[in-house]
mmCIF entry with sequence, helices, sheets and N, C-alpha, C, O atoms, coordinates in Angstrom:
data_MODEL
# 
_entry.id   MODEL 
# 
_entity.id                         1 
_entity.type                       polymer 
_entity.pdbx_number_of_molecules   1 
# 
_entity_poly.entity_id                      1 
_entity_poly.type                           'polypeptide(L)' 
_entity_poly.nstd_linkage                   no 
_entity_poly.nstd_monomer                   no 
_entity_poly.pdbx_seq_one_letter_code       
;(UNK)(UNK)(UNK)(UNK)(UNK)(UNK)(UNK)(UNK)(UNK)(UNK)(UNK)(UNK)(UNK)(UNK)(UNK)(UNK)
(UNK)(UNK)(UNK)(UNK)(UNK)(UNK)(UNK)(UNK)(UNK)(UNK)(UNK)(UNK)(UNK)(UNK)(UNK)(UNK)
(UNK)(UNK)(UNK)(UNK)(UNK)(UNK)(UNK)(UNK)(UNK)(UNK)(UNK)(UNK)(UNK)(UNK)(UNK)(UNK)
(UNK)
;
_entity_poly.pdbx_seq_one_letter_code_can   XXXXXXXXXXXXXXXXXXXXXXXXXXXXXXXXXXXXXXXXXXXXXXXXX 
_entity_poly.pdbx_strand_id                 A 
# 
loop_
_entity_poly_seq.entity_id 
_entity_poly_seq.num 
_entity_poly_seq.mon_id 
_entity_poly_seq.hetero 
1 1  UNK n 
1 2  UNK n 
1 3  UNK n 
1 4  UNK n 
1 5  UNK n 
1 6  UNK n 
1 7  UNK n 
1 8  UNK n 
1 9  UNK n 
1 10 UNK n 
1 11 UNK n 
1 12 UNK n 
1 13 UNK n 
1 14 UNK n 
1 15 UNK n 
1 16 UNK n 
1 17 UNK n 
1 18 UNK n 
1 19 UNK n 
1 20 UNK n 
1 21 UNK n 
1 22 UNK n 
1 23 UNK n 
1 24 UNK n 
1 25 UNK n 
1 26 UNK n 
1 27 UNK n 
1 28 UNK n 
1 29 UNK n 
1 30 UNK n 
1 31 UNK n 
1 32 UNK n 
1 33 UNK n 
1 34 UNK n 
1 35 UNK n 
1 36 UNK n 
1 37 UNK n 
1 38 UNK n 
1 39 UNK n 
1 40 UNK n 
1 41 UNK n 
1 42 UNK n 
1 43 UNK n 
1 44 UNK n 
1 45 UNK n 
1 46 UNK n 
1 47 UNK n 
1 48 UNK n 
1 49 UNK n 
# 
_struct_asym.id          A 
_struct_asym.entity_id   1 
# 
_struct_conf.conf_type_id            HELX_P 
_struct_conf.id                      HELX_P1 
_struct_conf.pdbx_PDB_helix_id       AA1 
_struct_conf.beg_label_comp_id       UNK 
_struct_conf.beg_label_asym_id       A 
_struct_conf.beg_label_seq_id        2 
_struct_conf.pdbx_beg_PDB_ins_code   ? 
_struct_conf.end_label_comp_id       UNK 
_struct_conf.end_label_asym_id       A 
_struct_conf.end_label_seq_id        47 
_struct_conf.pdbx_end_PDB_ins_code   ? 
_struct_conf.beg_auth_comp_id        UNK 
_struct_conf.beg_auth_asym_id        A 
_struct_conf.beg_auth_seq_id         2 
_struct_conf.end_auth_comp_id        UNK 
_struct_conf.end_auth_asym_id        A 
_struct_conf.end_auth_seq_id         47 
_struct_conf.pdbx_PDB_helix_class    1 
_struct_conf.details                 ? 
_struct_conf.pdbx_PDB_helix_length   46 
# 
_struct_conf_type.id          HELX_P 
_struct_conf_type.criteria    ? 
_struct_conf_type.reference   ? 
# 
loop_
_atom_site.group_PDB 
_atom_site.id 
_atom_site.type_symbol 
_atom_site.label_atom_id 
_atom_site.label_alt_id 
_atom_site.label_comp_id 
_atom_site.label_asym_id 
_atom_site.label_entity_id 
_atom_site.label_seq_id 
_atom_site.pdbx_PDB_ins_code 
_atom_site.Cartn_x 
_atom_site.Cartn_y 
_atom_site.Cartn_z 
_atom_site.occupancy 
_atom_site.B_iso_or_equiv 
_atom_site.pdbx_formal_charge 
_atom_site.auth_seq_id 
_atom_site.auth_comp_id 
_atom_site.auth_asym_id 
_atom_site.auth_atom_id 
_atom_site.pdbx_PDB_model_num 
ATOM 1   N N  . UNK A 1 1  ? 90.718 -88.861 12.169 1.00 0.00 ? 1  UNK A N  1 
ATOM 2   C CA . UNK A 1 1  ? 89.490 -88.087 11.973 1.00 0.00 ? 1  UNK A CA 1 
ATOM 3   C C  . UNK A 1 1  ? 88.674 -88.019 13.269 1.00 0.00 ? 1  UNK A C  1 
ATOM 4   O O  . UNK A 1 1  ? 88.354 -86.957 13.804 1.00 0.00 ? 1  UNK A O  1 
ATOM 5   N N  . UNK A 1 2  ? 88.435 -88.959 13.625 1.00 0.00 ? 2  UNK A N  1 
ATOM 6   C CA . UNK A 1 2  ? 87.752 -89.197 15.169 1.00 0.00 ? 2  UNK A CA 1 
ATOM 7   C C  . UNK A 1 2  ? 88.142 -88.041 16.455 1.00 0.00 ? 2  UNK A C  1 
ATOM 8   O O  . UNK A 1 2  ? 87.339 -87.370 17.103 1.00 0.00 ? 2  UNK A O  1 
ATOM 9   N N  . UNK A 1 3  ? 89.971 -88.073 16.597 1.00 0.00 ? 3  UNK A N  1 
ATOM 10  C CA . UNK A 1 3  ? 90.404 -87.754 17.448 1.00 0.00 ? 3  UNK A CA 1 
ATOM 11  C C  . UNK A 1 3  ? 89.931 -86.261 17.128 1.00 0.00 ? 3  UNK A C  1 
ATOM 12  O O  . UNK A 1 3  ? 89.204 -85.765 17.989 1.00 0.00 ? 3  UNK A O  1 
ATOM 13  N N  . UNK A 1 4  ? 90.160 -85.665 16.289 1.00 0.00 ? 4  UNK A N  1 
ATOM 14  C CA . UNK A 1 4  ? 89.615 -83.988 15.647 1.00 0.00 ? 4  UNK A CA 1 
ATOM 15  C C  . UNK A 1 4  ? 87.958 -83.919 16.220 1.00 0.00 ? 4  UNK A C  1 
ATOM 16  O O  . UNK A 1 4  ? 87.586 -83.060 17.019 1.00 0.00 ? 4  UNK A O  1 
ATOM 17  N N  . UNK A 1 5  ? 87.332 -84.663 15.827 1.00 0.00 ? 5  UNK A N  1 
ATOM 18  C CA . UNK A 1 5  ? 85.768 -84.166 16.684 1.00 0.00 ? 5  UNK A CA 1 
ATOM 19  C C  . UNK A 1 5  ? 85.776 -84.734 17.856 1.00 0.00 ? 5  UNK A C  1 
ATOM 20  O O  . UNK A 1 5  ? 84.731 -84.584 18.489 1.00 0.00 ? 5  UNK A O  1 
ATOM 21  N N  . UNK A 1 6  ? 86.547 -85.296 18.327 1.00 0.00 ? 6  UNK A N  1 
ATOM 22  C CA . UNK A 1 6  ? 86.492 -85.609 19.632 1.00 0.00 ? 6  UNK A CA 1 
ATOM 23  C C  . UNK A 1 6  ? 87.172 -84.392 20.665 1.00 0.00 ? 6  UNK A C  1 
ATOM 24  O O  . UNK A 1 6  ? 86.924 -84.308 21.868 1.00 0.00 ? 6  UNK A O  1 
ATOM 25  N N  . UNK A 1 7  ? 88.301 -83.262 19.712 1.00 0.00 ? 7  UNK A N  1 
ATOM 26  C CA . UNK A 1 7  ? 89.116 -82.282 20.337 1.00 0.00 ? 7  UNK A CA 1 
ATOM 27  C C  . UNK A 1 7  ? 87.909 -81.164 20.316 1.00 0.00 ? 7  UNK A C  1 
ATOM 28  O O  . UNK A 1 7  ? 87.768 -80.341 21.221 1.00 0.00 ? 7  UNK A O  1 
ATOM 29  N N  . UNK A 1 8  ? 87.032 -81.247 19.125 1.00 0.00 ? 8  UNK A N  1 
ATOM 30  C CA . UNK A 1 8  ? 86.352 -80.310 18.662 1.00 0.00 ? 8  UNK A CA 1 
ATOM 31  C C  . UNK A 1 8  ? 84.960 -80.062 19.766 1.00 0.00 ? 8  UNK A C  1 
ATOM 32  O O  . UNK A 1 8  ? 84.571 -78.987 20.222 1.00 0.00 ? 8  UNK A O  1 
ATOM 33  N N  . UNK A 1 9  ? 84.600 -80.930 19.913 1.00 0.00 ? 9  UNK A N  1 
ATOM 34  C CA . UNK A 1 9  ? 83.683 -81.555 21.083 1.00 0.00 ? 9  UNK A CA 1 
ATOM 35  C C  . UNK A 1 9  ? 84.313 -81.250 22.346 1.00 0.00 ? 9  UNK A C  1 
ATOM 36  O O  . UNK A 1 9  ? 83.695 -80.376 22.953 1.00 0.00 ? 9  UNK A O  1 
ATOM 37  N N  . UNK A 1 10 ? 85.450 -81.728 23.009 1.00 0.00 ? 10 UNK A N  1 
ATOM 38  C CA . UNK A 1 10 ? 85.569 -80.799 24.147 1.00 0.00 ? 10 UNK A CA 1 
ATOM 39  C C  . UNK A 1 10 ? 86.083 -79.778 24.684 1.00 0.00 ? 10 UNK A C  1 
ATOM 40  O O  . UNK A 1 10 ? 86.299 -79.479 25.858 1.00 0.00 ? 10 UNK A O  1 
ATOM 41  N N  . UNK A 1 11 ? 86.384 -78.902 23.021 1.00 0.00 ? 11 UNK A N  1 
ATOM 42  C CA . UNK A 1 11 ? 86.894 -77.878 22.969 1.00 0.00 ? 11 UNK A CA 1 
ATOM 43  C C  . UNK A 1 11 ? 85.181 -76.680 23.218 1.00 0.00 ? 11 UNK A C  1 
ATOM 44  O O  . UNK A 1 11 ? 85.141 -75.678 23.932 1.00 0.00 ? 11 UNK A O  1 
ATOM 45  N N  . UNK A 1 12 ? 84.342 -77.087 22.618 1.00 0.00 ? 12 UNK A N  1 
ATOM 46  C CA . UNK A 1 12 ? 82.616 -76.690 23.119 1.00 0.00 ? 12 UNK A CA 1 
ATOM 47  C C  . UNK A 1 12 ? 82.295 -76.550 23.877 1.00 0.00 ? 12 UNK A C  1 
ATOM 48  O O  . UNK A 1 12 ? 81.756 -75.524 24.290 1.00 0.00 ? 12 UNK A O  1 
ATOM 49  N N  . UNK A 1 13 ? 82.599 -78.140 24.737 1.00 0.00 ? 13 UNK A N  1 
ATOM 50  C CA . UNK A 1 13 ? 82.205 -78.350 26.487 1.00 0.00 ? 13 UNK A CA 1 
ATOM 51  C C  . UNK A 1 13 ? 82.758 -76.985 27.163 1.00 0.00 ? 13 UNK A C  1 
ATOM 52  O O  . UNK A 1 13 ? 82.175 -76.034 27.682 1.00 0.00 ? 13 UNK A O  1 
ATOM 53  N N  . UNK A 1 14 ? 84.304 -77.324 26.911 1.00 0.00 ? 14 UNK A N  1 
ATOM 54  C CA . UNK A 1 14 ? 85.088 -76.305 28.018 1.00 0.00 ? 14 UNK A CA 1 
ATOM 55  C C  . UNK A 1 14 ? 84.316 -74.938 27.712 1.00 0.00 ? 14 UNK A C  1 
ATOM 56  O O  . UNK A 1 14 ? 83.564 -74.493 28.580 1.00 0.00 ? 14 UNK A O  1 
ATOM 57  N N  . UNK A 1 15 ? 84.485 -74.249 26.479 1.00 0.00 ? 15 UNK A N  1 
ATOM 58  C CA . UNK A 1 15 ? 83.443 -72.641 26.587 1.00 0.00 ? 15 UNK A CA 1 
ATOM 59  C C  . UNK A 1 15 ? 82.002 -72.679 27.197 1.00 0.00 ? 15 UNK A C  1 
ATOM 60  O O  . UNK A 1 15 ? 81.490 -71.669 27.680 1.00 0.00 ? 15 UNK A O  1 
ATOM 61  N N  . UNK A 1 16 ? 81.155 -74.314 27.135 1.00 0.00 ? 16 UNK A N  1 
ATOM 62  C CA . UNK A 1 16 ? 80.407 -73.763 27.895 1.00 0.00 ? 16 UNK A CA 1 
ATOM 63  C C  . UNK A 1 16 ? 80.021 -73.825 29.662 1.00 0.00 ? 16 UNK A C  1 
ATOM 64  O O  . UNK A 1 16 ? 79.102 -73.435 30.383 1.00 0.00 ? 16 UNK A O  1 
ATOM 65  N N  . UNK A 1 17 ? 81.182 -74.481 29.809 1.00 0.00 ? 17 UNK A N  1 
ATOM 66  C CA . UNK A 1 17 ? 81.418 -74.943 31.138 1.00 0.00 ? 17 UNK A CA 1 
ATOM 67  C C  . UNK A 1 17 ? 81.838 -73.898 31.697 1.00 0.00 ? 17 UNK A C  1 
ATOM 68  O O  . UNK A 1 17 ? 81.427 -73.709 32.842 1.00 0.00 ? 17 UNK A O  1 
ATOM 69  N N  . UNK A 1 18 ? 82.795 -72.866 31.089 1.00 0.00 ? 18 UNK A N  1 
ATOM 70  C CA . UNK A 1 18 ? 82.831 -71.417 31.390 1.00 0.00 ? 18 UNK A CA 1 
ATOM 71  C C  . UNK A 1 18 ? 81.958 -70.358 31.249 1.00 0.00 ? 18 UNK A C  1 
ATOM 72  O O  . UNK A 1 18 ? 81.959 -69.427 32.055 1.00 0.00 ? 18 UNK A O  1 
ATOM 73  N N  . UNK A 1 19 ? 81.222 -70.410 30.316 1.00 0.00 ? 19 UNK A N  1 
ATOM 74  C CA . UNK A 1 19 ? 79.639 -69.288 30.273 1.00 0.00 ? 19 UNK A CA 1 
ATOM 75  C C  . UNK A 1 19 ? 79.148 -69.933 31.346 1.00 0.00 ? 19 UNK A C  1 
ATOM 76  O O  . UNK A 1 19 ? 78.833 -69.039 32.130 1.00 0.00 ? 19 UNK A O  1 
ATOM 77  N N  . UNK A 1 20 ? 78.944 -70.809 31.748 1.00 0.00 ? 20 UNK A N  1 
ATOM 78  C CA . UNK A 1 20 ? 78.261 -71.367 32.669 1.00 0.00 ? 20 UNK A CA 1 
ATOM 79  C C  . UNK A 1 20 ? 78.487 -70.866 34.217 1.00 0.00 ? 20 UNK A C  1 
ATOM 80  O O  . UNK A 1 20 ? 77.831 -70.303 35.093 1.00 0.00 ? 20 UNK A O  1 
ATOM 81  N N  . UNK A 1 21 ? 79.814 -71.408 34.031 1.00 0.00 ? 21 UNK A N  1 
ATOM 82  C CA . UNK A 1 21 ? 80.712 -70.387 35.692 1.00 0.00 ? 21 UNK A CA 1 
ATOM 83  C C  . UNK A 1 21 ? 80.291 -69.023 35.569 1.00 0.00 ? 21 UNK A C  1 
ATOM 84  O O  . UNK A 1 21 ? 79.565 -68.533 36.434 1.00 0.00 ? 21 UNK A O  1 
ATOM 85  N N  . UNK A 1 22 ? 80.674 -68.367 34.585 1.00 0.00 ? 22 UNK A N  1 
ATOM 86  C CA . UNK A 1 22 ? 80.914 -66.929 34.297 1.00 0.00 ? 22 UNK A CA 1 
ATOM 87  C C  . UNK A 1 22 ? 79.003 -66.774 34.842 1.00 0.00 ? 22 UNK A C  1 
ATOM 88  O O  . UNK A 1 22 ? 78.813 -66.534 36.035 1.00 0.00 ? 22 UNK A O  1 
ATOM 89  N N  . UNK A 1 23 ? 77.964 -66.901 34.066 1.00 0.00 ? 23 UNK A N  1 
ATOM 90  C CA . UNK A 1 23 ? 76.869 -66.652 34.400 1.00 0.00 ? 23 UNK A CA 1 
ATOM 91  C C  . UNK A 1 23 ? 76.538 -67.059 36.111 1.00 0.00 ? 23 UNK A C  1 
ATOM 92  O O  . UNK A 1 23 ? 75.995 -66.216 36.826 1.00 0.00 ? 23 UNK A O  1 
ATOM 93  N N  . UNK A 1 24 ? 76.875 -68.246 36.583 1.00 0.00 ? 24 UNK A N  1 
ATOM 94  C CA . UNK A 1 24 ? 76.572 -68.520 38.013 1.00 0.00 ? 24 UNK A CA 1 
ATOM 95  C C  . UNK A 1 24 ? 77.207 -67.265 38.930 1.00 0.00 ? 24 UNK A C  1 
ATOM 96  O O  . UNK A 1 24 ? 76.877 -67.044 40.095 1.00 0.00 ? 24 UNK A O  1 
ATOM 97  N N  . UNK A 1 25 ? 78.237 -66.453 38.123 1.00 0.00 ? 25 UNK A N  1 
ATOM 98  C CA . UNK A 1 25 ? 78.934 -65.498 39.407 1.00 0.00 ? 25 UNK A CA 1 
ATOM 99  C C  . UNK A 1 25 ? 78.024 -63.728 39.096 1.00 0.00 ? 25 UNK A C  1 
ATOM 100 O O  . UNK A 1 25 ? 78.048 -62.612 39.616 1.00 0.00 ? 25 UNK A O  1 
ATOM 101 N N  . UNK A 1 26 ? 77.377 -64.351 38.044 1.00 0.00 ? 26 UNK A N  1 
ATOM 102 C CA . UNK A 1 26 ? 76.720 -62.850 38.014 1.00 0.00 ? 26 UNK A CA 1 
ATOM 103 C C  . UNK A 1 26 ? 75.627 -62.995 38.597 1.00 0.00 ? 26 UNK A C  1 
ATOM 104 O O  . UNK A 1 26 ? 75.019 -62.008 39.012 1.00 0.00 ? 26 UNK A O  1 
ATOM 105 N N  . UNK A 1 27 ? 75.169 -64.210 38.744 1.00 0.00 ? 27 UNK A N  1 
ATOM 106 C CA . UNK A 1 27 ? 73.880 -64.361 39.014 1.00 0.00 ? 27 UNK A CA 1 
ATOM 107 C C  . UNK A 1 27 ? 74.323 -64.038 41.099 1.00 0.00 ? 27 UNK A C  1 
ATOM 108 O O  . UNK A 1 27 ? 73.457 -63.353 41.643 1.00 0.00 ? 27 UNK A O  1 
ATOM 109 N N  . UNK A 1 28 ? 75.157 -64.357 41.768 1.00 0.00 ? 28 UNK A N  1 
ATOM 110 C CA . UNK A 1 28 ? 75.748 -64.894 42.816 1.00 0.00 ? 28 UNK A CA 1 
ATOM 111 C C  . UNK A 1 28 ? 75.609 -63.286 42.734 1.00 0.00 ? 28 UNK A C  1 
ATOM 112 O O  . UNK A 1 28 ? 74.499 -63.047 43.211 1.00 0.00 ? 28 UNK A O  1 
ATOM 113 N N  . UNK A 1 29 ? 76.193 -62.133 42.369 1.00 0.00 ? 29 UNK A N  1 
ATOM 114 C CA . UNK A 1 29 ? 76.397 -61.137 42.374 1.00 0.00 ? 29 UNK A CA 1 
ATOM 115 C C  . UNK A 1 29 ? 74.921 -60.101 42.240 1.00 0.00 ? 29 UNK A C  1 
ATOM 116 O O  . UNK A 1 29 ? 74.848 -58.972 42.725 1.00 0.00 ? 29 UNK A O  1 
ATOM 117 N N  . UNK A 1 30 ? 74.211 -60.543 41.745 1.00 0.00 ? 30 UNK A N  1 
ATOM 118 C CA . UNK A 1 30 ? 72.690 -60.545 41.482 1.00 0.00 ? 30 UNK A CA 1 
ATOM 119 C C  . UNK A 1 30 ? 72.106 -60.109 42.711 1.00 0.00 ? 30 UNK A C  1 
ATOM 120 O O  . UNK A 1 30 ? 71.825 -58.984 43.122 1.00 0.00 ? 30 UNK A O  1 
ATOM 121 N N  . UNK A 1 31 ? 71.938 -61.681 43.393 1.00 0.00 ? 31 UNK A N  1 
ATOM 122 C CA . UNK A 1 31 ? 71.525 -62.024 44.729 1.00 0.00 ? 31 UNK A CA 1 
ATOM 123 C C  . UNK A 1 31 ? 71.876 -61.388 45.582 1.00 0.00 ? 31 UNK A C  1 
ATOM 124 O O  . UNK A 1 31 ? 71.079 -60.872 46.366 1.00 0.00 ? 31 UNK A O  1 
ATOM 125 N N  . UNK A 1 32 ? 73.295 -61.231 45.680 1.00 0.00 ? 32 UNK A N  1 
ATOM 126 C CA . UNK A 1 32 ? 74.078 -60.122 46.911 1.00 0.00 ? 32 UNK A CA 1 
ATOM 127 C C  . UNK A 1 32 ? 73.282 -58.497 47.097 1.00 0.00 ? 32 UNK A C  1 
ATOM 128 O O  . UNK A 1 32 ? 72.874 -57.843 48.057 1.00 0.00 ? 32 UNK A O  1 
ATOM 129 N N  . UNK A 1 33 ? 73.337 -58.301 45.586 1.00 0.00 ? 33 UNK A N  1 
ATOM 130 C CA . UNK A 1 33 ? 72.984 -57.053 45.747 1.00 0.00 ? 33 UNK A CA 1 
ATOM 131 C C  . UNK A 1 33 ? 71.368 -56.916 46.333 1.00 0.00 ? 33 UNK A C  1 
ATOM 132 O O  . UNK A 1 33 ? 70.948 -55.953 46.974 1.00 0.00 ? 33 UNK A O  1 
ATOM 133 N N  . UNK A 1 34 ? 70.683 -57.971 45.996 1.00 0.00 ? 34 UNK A N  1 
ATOM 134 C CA . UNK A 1 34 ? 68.950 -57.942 46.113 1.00 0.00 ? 34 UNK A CA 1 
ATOM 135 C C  . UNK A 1 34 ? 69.145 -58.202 47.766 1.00 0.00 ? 34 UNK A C  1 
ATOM 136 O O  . UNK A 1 34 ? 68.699 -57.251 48.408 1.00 0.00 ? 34 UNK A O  1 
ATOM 137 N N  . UNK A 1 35 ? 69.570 -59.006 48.392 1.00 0.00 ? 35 UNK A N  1 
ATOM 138 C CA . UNK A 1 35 ? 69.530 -59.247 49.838 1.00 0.00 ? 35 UNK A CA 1 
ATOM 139 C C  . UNK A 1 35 ? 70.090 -57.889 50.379 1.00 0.00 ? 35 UNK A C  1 
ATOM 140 O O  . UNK A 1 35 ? 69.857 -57.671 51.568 1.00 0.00 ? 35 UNK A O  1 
ATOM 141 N N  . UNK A 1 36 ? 70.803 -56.932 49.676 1.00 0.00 ? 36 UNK A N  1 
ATOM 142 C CA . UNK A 1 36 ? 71.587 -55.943 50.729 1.00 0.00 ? 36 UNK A CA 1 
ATOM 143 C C  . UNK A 1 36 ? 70.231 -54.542 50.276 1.00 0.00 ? 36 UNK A C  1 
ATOM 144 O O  . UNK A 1 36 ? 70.005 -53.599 51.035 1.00 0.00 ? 36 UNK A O  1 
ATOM 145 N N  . UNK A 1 37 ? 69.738 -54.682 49.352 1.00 0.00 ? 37 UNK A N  1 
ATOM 146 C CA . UNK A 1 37 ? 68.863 -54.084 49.362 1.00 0.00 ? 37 UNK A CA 1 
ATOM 147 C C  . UNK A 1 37 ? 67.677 -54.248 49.951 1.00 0.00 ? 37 UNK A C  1 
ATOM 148 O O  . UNK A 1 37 ? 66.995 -53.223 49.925 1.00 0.00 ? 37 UNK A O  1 
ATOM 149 N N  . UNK A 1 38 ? 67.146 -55.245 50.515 1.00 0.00 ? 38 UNK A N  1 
ATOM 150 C CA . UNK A 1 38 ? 66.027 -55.699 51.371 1.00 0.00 ? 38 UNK A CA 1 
ATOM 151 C C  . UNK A 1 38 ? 67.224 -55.391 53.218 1.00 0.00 ? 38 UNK A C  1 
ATOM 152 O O  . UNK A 1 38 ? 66.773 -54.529 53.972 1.00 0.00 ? 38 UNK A O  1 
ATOM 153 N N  . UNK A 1 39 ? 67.894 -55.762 53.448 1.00 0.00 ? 39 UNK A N  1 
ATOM 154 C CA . UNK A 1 39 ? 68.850 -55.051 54.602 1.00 0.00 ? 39 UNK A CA 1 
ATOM 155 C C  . UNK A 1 39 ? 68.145 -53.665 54.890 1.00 0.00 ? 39 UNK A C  1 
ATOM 156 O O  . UNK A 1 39 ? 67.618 -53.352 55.957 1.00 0.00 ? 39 UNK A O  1 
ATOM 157 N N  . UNK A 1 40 ? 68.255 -52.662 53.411 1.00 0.00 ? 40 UNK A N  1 
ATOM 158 C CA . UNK A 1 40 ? 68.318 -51.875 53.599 1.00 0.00 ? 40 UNK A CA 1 
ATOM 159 C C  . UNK A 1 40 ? 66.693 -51.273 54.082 1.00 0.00 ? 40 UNK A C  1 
ATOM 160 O O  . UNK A 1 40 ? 66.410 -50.294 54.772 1.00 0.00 ? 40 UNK A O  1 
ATOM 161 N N  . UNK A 1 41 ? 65.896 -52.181 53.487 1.00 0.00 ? 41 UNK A N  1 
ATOM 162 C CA . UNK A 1 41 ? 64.475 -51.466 53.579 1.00 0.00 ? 41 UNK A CA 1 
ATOM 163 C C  . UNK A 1 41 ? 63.686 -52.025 54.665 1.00 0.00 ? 41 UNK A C  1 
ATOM 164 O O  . UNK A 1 41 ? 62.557 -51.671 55.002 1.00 0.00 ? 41 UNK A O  1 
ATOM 165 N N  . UNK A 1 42 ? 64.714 -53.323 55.389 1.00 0.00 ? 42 UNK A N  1 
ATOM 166 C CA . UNK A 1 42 ? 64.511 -53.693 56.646 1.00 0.00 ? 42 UNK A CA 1 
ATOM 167 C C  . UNK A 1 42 ? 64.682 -52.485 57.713 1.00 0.00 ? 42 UNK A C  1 
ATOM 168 O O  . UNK A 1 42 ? 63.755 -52.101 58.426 1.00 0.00 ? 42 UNK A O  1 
ATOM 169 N N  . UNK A 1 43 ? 65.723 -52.047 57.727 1.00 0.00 ? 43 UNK A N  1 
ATOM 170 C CA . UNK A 1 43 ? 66.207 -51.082 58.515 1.00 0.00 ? 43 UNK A CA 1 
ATOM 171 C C  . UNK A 1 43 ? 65.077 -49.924 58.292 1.00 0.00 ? 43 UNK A C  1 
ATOM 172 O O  . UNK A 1 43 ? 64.665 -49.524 59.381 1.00 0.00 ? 43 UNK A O  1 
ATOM 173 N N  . UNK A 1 44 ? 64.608 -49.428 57.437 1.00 0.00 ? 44 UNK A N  1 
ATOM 174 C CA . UNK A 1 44 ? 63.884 -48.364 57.009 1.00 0.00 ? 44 UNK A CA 1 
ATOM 175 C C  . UNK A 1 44 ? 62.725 -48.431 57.659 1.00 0.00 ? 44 UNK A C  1 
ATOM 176 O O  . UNK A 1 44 ? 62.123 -47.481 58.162 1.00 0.00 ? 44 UNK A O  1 
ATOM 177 N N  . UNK A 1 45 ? 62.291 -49.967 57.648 1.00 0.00 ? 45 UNK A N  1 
ATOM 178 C CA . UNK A 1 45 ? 60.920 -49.876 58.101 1.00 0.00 ? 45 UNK A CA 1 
ATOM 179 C C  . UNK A 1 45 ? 60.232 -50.246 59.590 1.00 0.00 ? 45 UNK A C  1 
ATOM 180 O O  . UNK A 1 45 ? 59.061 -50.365 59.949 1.00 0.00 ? 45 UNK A O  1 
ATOM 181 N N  . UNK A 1 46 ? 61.904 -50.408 60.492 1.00 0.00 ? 46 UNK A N  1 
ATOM 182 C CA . UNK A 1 46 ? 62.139 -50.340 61.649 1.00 0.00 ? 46 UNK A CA 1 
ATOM 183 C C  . UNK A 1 46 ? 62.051 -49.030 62.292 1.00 0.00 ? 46 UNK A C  1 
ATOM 184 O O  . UNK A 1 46 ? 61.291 -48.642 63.180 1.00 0.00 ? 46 UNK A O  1 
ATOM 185 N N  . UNK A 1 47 ? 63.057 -48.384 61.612 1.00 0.00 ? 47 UNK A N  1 
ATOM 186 C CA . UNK A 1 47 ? 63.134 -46.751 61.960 1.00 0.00 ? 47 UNK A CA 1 
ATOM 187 C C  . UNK A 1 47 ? 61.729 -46.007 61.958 1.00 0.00 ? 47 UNK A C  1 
ATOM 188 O O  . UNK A 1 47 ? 61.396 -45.184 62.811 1.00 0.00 ? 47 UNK A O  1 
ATOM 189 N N  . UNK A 1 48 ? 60.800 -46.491 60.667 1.00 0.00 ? 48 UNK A N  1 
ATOM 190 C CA . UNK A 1 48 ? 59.401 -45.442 60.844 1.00 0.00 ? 48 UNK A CA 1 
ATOM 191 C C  . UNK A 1 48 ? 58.957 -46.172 61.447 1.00 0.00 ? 48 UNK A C  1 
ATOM 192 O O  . UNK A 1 48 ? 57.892 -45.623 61.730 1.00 0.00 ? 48 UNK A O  1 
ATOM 193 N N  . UNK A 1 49 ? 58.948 -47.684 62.217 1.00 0.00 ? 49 UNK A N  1 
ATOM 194 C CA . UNK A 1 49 ? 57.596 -48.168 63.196 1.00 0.00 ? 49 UNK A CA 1 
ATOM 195 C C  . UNK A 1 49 ? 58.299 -48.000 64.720 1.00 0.00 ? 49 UNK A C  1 
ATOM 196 O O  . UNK A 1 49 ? 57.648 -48.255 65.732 1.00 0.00 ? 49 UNK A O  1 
# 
């Protein structure tokens, strides 16, 4: 009986140890895009000064 909630239990962990990854790479993907968009309005505000 034990060994079953003990499979059951780190059968939980592992999905959320993966939402977890899975969310850190969107978030990683997030960021990329926000820094390449400040790039961009860097450049912009070089060009008009």
């Amino acid at each position: 009986m034990g060994m079953i909630i003990m499979l059951v239990v780190y059968l939980f962990l592992g999905i959320y140890v993966v939402k977890v990854g899975i969310d850190n790479s969107k978030n990683s993907q997030h960021t990329k895009e926000i820094l390449s968009e400040l790039r961009e309005i860097k450049e912009l505000l070089k060009e008009r000064g």
